[in-house]
N, C-alpha and C positions, 0 to 999 in steps of 0.2 A: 503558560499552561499549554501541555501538548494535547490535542483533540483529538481522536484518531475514529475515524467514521469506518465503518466497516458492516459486512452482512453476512448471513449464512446461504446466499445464493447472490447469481446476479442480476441484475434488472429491478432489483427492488427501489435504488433512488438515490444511488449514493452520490451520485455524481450531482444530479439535483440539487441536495439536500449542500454537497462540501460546496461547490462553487457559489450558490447563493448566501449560504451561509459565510462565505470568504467577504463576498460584497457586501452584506447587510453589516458586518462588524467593520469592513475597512472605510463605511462613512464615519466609525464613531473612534476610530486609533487604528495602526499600525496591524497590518494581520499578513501572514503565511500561509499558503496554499501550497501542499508539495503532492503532486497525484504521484502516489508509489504504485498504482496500481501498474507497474512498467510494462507487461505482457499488454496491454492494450490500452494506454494513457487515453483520455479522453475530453479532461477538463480544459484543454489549450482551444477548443471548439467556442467555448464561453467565454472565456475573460476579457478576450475583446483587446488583447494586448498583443501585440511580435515580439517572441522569443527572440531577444537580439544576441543573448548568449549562450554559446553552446562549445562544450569539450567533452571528449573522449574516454569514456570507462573504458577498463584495461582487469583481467585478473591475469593471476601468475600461472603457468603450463609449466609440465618439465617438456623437452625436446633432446629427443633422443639422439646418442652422436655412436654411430655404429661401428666410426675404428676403434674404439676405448674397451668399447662394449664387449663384455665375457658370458654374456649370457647367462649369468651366475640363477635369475630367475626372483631375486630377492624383491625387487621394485617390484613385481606382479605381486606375490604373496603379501605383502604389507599393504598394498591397496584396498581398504573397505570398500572401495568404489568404483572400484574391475574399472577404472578408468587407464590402467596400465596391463596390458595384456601380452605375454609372451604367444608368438605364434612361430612354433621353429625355428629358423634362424632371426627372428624378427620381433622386434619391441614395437608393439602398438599401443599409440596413445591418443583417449578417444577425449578432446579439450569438451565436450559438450559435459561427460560428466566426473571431469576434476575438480574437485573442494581446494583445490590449492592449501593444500594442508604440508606439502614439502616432505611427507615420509621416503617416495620413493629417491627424490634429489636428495635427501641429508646423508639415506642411511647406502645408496649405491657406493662399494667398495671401488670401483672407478672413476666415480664422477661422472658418471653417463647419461646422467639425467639431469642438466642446468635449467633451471627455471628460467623461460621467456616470458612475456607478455601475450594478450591475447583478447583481443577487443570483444566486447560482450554489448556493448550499446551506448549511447548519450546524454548527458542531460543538459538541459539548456533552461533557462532563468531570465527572467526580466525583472526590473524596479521602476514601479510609477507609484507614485504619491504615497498612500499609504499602504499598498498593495505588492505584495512580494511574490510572485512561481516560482515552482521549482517542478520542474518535469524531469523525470527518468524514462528513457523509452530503451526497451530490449534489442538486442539485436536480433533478425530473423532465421530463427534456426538454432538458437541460446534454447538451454533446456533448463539453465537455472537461474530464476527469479532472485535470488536470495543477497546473493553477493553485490548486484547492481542496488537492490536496496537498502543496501549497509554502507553502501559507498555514498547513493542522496543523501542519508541520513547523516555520516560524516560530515558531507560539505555542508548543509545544512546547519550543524552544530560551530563550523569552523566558522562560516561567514555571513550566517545571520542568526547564530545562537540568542542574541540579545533583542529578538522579537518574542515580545511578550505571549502574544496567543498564533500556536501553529496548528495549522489544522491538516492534517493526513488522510487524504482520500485510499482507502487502503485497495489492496484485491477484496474480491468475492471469496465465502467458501471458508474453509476451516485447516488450510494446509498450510505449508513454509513461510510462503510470502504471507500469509496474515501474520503467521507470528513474527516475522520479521519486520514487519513494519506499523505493528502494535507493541511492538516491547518497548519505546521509552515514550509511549504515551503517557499522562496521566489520567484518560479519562476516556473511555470507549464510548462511544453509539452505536449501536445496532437500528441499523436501518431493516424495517420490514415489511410486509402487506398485509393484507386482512384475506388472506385463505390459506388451504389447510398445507399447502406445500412450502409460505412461508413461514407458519408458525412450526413446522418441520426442523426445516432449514435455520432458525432462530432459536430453539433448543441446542441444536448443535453446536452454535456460535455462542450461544451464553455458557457452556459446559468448556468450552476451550476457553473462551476468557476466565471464567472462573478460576480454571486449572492455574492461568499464568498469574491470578492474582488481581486482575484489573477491575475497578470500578465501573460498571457498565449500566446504560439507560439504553430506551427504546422508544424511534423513532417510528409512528405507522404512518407508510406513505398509503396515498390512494384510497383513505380512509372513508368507510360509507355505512359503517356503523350495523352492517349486516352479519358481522363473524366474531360472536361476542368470545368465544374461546381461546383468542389473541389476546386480548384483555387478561380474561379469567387467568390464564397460564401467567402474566407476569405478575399478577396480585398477588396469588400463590407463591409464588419464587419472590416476594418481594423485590420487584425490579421497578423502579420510576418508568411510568410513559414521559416522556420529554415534553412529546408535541405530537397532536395529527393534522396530516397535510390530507386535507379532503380530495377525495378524486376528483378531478376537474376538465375536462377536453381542454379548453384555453391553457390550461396548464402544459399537456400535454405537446399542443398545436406548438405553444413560444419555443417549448422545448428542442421542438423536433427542427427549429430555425437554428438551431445556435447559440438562441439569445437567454439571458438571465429574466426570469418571472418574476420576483418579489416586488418589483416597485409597482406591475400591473395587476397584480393577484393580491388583493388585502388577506384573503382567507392564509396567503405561503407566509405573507410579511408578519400577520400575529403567529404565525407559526413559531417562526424563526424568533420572535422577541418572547417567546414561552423557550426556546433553546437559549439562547443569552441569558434570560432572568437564573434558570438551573443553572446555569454554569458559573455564575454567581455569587450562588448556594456552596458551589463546588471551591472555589478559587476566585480570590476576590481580587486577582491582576485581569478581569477583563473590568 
């Protein structure tokens, strides 16, 4: 089963909620933790493991070779993504925002546009006991999310496809990288809070998963039972609450350390065992 945690903004708790949730299921079998959030990974803070392995994400560029070149203008006009630009005598090619899609290198009548490589960022992984990472981290100054997380996702499938429960701490927000690293989930959370700019924000994020099709629950972090129109809205919309993680300081304080909450917070631990029991409900390989 693919889990994919996700939210309509950020700070609501995702990382909380994936990394504790990673431990509380890797005492009872074998669990995957992959933070795609790659613009700003964050869950390597917590697991309390060294990333002993780490290689190289690469996507394909064309590079331009200027004696071949006739200037004909065709590479620029096929470009959706003005990532190839004619500038008078000169072919400018901006690598930040090429889809490596290959129109300009297939269709140049000279060959003047060969695909290179082009480092975009890293990912790096560990294995201990029943406990799997997978970290993607961006490169600085990469402008696109998307392609690095189709490429964890890959490796992910390639060399630990045969763990049963993976869980995806995705980006914040309702753009590329969510959908990118919710599409072969089976089973979204939306992580949210109890006022009125997350249940904003949680509209948005139930309207885009709906769009792709995904089965989606609702996580309220920081729960204090003061904003009952969090609630009222998912009744309405027929959406399961999961669980609520009551607002806590101690909670907040463990957090702010680095360290995992659930085995010192009872109120995070029956949380998280109301998130297992639905899950389930949902897919009975946990």
């Amino acid at each position: 089963m693919k889990i994919a945690i996700a939210s309509g903004k950020g700070g609501t708790g995702k990382t909380l909620v994936s990394t504790n949730l990673a431990s509380y299921i890797s005492k009872l079998q074998p669990v995957l933790l992959a933070d795609l959030d790659v613009e700003e990974p964050n869950d390597s803070l917590f697991i309390g493991y060294e990333l002993t392995n780490k290689f190289v994400n690469y996507k394909n560029i064309p590079l331009w070779n200027e004696q071949s070149c006739t200037l004909c203008g065709l590479c620029s006009s096929v470009c959706k993504f003005h990532a190839v630009v004619q500038l008078g005598p000169n072919i400018m090619v901006f690598n930040e925002l090429c889809h490596s899609c290959y129109a300009c290198s297939e269709l140049c009548p000279t060959q003047s546009l060969p695909m290179t490589t082009h480092r975009i960022g890293e990912t790096s992984y560990v294995e201990a006991d029943n406990f799997i990472f997978v970290e993607s981290r961006l490169k600085t100054g990469e402008e696109q999310a998307v392609p690095l997380i189709h490429q964890a996702q890959a490796f992910i499938n390639e060399k630990f496809g045969d763990t049963a429960i993976q869980i995806f701490d995705c980006p914040p927000g309702t753009t590329c990288p969510v959908i990118a690293a919710t599409r072969e989930a089976d089973y979204v959370m939306l992580v949210t809070e109890p006022t009125p700019f997350g249940l904003n924000d949680l509209k948005l994020a139930v309207e885009t998963m709906r769009s792709t099709g995904k089965k989606i629950g609702v996580i309220i972090n920081r729960y204090n039972n003061l904003f009952a129109e969090l609630e009222q809205y998912c009744e309405v919309e027929n959406i399961p609450v999961i669980a609520r993680i009551p607002v806590d300081r101690e909670i907040a304080q463990i957090y702010s350390r680095g360290k995992l909450a659930w085995k010192q917070i009872p109120a995070l631990s029956d949380a998280l065992a109301n998130i297992v029991d639905h899950l389930k409900q949902q897919n009975q390989t946990i």
